[in-house]
PAZAPA-4460 file (N, C-alpha, C; in steps of 0.05 Angstrom, whole numbers, plus 32768, in hexadecimal, padded with zeros to 4 digits):
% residues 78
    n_x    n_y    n_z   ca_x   ca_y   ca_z    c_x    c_y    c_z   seq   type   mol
   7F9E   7D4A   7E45   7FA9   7D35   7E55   7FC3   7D2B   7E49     1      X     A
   7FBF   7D23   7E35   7FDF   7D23   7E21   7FF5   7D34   7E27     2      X     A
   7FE7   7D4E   7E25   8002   7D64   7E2C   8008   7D65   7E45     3      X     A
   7FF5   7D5B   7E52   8008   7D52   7E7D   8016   7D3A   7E72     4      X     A
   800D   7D20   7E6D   801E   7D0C   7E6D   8040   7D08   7E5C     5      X     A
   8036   7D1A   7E49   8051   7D2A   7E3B   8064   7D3C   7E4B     6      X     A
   804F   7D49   7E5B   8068   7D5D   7E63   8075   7D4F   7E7D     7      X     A
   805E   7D38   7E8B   806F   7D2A   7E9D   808B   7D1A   7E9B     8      X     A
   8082   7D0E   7E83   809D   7CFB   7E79   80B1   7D09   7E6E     9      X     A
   80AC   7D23   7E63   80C8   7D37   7E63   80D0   7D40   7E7A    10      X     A
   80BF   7D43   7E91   80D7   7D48   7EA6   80DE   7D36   7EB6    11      X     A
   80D3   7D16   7EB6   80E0   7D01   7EBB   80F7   7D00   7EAC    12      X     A
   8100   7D03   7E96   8113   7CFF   7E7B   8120   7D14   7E8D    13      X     A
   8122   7D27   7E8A   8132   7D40   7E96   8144   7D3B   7EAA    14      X     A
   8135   7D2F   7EBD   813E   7D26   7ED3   8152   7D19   7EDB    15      X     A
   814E   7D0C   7EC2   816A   7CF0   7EC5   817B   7D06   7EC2    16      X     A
   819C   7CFF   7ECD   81AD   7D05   7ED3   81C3   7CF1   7EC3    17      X     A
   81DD   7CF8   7EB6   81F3   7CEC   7EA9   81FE   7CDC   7EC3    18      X     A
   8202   7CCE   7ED0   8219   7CBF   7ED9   8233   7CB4   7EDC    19      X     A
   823E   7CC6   7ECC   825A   7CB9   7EB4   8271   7CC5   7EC0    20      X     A
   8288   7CC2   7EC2   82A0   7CD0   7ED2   829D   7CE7   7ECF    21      X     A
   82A5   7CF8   7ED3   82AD   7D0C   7ECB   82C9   7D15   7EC0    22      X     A
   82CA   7D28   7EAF   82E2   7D2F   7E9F   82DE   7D40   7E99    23      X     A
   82FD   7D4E   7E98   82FD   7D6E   7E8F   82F4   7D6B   7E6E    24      X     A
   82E6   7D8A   7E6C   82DD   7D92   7E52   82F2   7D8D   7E35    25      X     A
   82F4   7D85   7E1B   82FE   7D7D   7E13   8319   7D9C   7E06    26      X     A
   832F   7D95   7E08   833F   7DAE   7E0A   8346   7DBF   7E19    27      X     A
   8333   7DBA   7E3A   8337   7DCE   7E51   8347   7DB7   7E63    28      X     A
   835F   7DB7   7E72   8370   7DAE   7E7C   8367   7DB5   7E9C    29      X     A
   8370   7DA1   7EAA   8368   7DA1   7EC8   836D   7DBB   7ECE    30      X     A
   8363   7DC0   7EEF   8378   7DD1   7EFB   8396   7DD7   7EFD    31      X     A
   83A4   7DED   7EFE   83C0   7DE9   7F03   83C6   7DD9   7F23    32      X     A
   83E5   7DD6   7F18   83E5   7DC0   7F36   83EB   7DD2   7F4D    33      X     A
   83DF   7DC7   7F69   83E5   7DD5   7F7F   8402   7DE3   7F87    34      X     A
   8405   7DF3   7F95   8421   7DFF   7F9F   8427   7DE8   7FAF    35      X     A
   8436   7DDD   7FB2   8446   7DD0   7FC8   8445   7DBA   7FB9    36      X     A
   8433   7DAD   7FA9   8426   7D8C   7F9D   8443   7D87   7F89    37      X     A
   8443   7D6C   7F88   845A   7D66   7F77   8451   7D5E   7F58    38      X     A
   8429   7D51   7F59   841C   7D4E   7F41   8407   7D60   7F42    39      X     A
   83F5   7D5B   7F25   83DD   7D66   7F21   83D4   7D51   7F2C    40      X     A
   83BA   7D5C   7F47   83A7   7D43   7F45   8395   7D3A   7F2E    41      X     A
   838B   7D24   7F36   8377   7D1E   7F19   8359   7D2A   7F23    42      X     A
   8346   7D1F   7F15   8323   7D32   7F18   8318   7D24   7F2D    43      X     A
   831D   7D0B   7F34   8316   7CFA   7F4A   8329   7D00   7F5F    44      X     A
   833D   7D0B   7F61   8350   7D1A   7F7D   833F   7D31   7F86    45      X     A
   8337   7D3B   7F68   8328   7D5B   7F6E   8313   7D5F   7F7E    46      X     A
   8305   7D41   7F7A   82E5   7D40   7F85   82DF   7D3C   7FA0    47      X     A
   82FD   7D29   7FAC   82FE   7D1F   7FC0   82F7   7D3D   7FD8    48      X     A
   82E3   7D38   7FE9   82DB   7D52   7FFE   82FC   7D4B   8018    49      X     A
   8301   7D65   8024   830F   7D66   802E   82FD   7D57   8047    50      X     A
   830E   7D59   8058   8305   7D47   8076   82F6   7D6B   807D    51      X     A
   8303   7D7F   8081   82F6   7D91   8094   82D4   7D93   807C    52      X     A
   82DC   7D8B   8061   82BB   7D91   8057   82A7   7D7D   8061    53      X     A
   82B0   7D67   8067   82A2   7D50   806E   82AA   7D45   8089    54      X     A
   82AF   7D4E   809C   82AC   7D42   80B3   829C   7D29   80BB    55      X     A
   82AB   7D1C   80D0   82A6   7CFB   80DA   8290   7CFB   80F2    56      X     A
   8280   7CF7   80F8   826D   7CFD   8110   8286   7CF8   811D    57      X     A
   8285   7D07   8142   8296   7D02   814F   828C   7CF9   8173    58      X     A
   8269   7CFC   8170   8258   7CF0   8183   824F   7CDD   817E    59      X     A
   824E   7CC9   818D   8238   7CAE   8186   821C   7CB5   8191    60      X     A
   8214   7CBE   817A   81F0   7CB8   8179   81E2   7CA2   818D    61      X     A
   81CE   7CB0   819B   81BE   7CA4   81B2   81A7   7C97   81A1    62      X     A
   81B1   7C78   81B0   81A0   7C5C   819F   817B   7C56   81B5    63      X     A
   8182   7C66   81CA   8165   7C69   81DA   8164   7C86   81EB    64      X     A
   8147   7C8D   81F3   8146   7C9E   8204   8157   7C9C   821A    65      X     A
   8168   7CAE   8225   8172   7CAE   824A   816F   7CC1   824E    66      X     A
   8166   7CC4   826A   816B   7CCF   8280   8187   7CE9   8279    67      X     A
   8186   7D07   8280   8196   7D15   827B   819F   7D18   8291    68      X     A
   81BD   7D1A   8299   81D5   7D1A   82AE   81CF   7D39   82B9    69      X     A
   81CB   7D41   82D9   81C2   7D5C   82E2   81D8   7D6B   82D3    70      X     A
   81C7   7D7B   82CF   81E4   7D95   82C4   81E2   7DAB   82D9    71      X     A
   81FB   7DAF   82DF   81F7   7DC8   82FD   81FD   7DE2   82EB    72      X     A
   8200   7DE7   82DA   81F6   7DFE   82C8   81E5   7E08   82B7    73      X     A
   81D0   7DF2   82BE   81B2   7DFC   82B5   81A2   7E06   82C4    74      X     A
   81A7   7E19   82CF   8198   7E33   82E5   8178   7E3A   82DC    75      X     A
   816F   7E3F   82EB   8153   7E52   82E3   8156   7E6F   82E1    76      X     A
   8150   7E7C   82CF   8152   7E94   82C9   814E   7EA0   82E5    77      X     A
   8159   7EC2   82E9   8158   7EC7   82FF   813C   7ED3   82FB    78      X     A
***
């Protein structure tokens, strides 16, 4: 029973995760700067997701059941 409650609290312990900025490794230097860019970005430029990775919903989500509008191209199979 010891050795479960031990091995639970090591993978609770495990678990946790660092939270701390991030920063390049000590001696390894960012990326080089982009073609066209006038700076190096910094590690927080880097992280930022582009718009096409993260897209904005562009439908407003239905807040109740309705009624669906006839569609004249929903046929019955022949």
């Amino acid at each position: 029973m010891r050795k479960l409650v031990a091995l639970a609290l090591a993978a609770l312990l495990a678990a946790c995760g660092q939270k701390a900025k991030l920063e390049p490794l000590a001696g390894q230097p960012l990326p080089a700067v982009p073609y066209g860019a006038a700076v190096r970005p910094d590690a927080e430029k880097l992280l930022e997701l582009d718009t096409i990775a993260a897209p904005e919903r562009s439908v407003e989500l239905r807040k109740k059941s309705e009624e669906r509008a006839d569609d004249p191209f929903d046929l019955p199979p022949e």
